[in-house]
DSSP file (Angstrom, degrees, kcal/mol; ACC not computed):
  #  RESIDUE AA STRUCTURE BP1 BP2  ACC     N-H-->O    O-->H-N    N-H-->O    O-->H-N    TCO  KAPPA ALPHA  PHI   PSI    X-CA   Y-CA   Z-CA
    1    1 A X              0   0    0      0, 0.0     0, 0.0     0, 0.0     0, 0.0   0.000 360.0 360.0 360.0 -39.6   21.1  -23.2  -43.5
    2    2 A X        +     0   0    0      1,-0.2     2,-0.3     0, 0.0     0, 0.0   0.905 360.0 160.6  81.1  31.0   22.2  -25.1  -40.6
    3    3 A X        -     0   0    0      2,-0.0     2,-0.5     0, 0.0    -1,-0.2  -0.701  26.9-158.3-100.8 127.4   22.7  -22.8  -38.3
    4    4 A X        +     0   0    0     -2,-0.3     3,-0.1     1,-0.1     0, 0.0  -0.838  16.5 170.7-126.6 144.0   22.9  -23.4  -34.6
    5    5 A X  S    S+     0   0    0     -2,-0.5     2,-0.4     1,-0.2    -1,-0.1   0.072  73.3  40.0-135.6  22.8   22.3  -20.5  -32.2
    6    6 A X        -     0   0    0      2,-0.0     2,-0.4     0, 0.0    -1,-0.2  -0.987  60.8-162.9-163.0 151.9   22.2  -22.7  -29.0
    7    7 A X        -     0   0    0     -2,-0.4     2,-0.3    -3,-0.1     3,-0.1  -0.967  15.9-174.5-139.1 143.1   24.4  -26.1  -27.6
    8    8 A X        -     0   0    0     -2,-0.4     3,-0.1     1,-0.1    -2,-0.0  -0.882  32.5-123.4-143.9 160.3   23.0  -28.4  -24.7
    9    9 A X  S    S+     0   0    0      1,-0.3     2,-0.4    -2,-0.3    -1,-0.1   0.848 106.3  10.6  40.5 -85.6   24.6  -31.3  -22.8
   10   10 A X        -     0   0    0      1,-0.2    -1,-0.3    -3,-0.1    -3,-0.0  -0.980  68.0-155.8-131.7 155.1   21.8  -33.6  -23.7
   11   11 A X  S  > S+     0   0    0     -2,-0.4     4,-3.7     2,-0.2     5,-0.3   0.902  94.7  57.5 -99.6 -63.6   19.0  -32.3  -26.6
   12   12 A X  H  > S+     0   0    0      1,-0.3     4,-1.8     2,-0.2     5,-0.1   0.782 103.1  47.0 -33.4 -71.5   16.4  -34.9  -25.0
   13   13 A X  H  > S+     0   0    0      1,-0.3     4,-1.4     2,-0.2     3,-0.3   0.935 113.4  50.3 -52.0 -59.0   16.4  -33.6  -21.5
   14   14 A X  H  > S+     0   0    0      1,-0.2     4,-4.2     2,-0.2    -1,-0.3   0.978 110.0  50.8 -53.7 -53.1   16.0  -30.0  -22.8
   15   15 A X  H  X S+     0   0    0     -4,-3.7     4,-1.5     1,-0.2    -2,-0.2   0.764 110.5  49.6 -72.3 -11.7   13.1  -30.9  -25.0
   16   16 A X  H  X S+     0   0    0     -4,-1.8     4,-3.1    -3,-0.3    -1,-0.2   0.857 106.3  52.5 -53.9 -58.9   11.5  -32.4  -22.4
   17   17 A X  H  < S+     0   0    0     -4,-1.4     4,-0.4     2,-0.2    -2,-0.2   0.728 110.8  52.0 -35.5 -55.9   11.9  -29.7  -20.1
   18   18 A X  H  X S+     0   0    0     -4,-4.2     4,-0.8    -5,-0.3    -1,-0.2   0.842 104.6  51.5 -59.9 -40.1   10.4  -27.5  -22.7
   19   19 A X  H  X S+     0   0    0     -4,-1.5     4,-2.3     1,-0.2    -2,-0.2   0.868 107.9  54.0 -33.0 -62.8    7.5  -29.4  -23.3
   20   20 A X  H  < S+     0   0    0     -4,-3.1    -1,-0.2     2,-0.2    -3,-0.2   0.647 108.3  50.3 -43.8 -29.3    6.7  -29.5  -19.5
   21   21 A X  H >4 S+     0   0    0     -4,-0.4     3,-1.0    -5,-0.2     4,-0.2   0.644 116.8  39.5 -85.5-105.2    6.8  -25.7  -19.3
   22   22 A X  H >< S+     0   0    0     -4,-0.8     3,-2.8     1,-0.4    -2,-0.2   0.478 110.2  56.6 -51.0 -70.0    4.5  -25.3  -22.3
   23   23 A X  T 3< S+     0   0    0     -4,-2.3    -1,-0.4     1,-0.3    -2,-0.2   0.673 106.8  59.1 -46.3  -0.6    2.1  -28.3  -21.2
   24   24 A X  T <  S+     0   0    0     -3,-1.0    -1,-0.3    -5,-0.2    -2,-0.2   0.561  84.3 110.3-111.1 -11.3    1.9  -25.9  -17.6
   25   25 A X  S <  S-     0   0    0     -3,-2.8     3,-0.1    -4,-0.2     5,-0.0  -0.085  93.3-101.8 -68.9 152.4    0.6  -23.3  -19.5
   26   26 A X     >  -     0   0    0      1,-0.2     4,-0.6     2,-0.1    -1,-0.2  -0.353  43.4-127.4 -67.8-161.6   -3.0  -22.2  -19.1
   27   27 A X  H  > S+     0   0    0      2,-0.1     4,-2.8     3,-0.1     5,-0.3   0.758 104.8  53.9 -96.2 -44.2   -4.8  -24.3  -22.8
   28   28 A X  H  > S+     0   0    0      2,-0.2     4,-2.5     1,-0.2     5,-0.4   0.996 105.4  52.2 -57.9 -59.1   -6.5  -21.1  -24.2
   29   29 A X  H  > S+     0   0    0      1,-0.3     4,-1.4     2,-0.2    -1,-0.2   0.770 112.8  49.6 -71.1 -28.6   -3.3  -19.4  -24.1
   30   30 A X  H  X S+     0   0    0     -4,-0.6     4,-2.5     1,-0.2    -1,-0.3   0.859 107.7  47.1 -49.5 -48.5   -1.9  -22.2  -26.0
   31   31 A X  H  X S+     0   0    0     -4,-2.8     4,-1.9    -3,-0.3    -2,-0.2   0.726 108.7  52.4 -59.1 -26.8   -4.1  -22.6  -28.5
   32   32 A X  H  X>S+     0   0    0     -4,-2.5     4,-3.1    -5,-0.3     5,-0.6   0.907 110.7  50.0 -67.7 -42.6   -4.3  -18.9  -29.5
   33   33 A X  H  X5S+     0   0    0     -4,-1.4     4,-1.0    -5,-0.4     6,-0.3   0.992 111.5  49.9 -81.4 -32.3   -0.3  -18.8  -29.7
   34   34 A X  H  <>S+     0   0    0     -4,-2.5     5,-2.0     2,-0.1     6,-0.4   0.978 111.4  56.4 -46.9 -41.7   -0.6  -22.1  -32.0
   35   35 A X  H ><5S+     0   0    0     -4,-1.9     3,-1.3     1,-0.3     5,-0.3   0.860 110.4  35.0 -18.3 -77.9   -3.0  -20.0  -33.7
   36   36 A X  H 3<5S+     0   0    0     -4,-3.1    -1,-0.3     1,-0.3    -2,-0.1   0.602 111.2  59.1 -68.3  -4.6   -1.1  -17.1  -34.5
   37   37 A X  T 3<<S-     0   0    0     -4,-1.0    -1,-0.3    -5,-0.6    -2,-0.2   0.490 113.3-117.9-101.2  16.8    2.0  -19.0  -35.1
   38   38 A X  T < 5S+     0   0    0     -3,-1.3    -3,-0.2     2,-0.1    -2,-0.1   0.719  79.8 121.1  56.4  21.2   -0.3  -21.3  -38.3
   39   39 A X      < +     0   0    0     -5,-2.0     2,-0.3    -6,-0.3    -4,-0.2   0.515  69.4  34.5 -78.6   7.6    0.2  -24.5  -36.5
   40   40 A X  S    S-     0   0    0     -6,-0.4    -2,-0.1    -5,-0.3    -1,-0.1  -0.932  88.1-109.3-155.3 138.7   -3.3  -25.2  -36.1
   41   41 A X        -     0   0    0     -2,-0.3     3,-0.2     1,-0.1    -2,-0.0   0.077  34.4-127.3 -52.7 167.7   -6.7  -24.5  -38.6
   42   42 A X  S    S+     0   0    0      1,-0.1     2,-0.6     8,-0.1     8,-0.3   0.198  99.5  80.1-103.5   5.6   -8.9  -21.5  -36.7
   43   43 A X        +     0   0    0      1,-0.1     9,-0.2     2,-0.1    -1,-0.1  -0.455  47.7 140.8-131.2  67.7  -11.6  -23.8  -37.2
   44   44 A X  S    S-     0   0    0     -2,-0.6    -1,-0.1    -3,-0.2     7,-0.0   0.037  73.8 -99.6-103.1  38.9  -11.3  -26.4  -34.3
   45   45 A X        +     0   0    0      1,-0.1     2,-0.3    -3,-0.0    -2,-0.1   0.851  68.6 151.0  78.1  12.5  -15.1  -26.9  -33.4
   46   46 A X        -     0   0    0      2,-0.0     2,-0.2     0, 0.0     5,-0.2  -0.717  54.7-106.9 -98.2 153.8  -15.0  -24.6  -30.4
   47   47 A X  S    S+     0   0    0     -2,-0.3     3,-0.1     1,-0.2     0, 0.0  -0.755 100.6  23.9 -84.4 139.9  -18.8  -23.2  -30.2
   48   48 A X  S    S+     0   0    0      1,-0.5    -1,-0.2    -2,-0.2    -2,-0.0  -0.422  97.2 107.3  88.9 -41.3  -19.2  -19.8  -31.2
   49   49 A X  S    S-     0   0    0      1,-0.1     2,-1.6    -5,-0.0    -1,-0.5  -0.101  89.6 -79.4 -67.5-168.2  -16.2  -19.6  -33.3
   50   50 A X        -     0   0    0     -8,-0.3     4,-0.2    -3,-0.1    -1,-0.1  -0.448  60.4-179.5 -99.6  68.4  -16.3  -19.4  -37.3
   51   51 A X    >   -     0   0    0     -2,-1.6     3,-1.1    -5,-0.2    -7,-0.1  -0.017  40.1 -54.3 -79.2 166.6  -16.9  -23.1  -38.0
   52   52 A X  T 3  S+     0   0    0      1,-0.3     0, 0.0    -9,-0.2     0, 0.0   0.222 122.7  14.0 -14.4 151.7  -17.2  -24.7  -41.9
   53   53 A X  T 3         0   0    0      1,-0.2    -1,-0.3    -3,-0.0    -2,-0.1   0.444 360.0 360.0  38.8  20.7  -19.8  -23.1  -43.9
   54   54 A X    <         0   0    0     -3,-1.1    -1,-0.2    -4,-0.2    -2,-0.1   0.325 360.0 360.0-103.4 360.0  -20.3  -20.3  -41.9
């Protein structure tokens, strides 16, 4: 669509910025919200979860 809902100064320095706040995050709570958002399989090896052939 091409649609822009935001302007910054420099794009780099922002996405950076963002990164660092998300990398500050506790890790579980990241990985769940990749989770729900379908960025990541639900089946990443963790023990106890619902791994291959199960």
């Amino acid at each position: 669509m091409g649609l822009a809902n935001h302007v910054v100064a420099d794009p780099l320095a922002e996405a950076m910025a963002y990164a660092k706040r998300i990398a500050g995050l506790p890790r579980q709570a990241a990985e769940i919200t990749k989770r729900l958002c379908g960025r990541t399989p639900l089946t990443t090896g963790h023990a106890g979860g619902a791994g291959a052939g199960s």
